[in-house]
N, C-alpha and C positions, 0 to 999 in steps of 0.2 A: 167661370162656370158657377151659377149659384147651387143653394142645395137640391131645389126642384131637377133642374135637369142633369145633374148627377147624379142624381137617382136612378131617371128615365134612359142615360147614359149607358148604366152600369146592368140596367133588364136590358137594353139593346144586344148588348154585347153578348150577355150569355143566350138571348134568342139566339143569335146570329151562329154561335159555336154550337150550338144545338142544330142548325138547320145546316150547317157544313158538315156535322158529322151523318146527320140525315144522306147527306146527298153522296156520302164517303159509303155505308152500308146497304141505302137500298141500292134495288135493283139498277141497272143500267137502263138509258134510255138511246137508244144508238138514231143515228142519224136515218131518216124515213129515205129507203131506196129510190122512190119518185122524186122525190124533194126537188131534183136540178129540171125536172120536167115540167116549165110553164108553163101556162095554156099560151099566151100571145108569141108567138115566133116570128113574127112578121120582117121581114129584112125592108129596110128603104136606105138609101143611099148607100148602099154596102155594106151596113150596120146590120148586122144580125141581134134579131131581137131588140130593134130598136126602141119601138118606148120603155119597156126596162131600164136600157141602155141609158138613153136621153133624160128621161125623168129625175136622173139624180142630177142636172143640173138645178135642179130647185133646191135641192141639199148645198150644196156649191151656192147657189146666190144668198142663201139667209147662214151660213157657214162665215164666208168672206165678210158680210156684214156685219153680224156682231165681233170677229175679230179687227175691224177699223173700228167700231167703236169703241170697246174695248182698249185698243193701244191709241188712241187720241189724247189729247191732252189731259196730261196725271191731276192738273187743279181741277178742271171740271168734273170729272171723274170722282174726287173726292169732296167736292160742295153736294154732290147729286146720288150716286148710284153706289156708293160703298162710304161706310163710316171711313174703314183705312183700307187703303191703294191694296195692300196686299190682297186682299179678298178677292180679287178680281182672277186671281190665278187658277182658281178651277174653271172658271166660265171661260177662260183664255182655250184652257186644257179640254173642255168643250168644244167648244165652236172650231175649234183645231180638230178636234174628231169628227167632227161634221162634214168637216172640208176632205179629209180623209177617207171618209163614211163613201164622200161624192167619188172620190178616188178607185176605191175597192170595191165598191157596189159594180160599179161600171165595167171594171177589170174582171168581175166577178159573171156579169151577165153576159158579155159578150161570147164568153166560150164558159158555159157552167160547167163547176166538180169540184171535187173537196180541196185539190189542191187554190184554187183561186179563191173558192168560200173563205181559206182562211183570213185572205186579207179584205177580205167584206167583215169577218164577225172583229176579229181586232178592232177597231175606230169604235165602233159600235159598243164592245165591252169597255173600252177607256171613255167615250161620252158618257155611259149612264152612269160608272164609278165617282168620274167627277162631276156630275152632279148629285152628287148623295154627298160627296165633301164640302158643295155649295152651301147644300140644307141643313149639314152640321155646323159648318160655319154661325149660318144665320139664328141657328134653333138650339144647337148647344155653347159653343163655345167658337171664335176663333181659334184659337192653339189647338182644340182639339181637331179640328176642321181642315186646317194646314197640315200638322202630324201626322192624321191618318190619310191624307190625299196619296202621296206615294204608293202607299201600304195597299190602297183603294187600286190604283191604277195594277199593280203587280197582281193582287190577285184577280183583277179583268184582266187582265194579257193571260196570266197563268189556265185561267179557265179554261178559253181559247187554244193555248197550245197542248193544254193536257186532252181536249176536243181532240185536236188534229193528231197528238201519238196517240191516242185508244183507235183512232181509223185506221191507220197505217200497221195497227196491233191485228187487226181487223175483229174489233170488238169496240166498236164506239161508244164513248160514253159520252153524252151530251147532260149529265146533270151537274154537273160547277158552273156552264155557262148557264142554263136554267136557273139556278141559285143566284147569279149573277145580276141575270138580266130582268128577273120579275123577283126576285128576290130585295135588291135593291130598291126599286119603283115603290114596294110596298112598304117598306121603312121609311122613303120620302113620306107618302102617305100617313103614316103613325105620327111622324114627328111633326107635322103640318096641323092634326087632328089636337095633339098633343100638348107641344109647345110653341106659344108664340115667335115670332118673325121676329129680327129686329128692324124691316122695312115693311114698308106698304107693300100691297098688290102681292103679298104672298099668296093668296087665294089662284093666282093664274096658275100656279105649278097644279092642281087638280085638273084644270083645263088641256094643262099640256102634256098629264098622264092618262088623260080622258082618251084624246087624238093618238098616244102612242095604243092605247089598248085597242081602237076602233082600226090603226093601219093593222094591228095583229092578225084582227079576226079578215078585214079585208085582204090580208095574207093567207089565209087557212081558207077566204070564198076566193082563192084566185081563178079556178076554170069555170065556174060557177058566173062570178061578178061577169067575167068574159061572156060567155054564151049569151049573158043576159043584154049585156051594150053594144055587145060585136065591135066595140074601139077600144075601152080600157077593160085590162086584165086589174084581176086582184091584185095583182103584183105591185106593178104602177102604182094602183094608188093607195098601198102602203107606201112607196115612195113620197109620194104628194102630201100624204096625211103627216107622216113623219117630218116633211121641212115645215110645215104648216106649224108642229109643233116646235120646231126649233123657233120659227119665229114668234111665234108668243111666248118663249124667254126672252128676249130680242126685247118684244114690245116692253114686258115687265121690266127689265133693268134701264130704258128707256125711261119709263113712267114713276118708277119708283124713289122712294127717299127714306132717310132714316125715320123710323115710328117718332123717335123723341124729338123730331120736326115738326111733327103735326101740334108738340101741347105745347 
């Protein structure tokens, strides 16, 4: 780690213990009583709430994908897509949530409630975690990048489950995973703005925080987006948008190579 991003390291950190102790004092944000009520209900083939349902097979197809690429062959892998093999273990630890994501979503829609939500938000809090250990990697330091992946992942599950006992407390508190989930997204962001990459085509990670914000708000228009098409609910396609972006990581680790390639 040079002295530049040891610097930028060490404001990271004390944001970050500022915005946790934030989300420790204020107020609670508890889970919206509507929330499991989607606009599209539609059953086909005895799939209730089928497109919900079905749509995360696009999670699943670009999920499965970059994990074959990912575990192919360790030489091409290291002439191409990472300086050293190890780096590859958060985008494993990724696309492994993905595939997860496709798992729990779907378990999730089929019959909605907070008991099934929880294995929809899991997958979901460990893909964003490791990838913010990715962008460390890249933007601070390996070792620092590898060390905190763990640490990363623990406190996305932790979020999650301290989610699901505040419900069952019946006083939900939804602000660690909040902290978690756009919390995280936005220090990708900093560090991107920040610090240089040690690969090309860093620039697609904006694109593919672009597509996670644009599924959000198409989450928040879901009866809305519906009335308007009469075939996809908002829901949906935050689904669609979200593998969308999974695949433009896909594409980038694809396309990419180390910077001191290019001189």
């Amino acid at each position: 780690m040079n002295g530049r991003a040891r610097i930028w390291f060490w404001l990271f950190v004390i944001l970050s213990v500022v915005i946790f102790l934030a989300a420790a004092i204020l107020p609670s944000v508890p889970q919206p009583l509507e929330y499991h009520q989607f606009a599209d209900r539609r059953v086909f083939l005895n799939v209730p709430n089928f497109l919900n349902v079905a749509s995360n097979l696009a999670l699943l197809i670009c999920g499965v994908a970059g994990l074959v690429f990912l575990l192919r062959s360790p030489a091409m892998l290291n002439r191409t897509t990472f300086i050293q093999l190890s780096e590859r273990w958060p985008y494993i630890i990724l696309f492994l949530s993905v595939v997860m994501t496709c798992v729990g979503s779907a378990y999730y829609h089929w019959a909605p409630d907070n008991e099934r939500l929880l294995w929809d938000r899991l997958p979901i809090a460990t893909g964003i975690t490791a990838l913010l250990a990715a962008t460390l990697v890249e933007r601070i330091s390996l070792k620092v990048g590898l060390r905190l992946l763990p640490w990363l992942l623990l406190f996305g599950i932790g979020s999650v489950i301290y989610w699901y006992w505040s419900e069952q407390q019946g006083a939900g508190n939804l602000n660690f995973y909040i902290v978690i989930q756009f919390y995280s997204l936005l220090l990708i962001i900093m560090l991107g703005i920040i610090l240089p990459s040690r690969y090309t085509h860093g620039a697609v990670m904006y694109r593919v925080i672009g597509l996670y914000g644009i599924a959000k708000i198409a989450e928040s228009l879901d009866r809305e987006i519906y009335a308007l098409s009469g075939v996809i609910s908002g829901h949906t396609l935050k689904h669609l948008l979200g593998a969308l972006a999974v695949y433009w990581i896909l594409r980038m680790l694809q396309r990419r190579c180390p910077v001191m390639a290019m001189r």
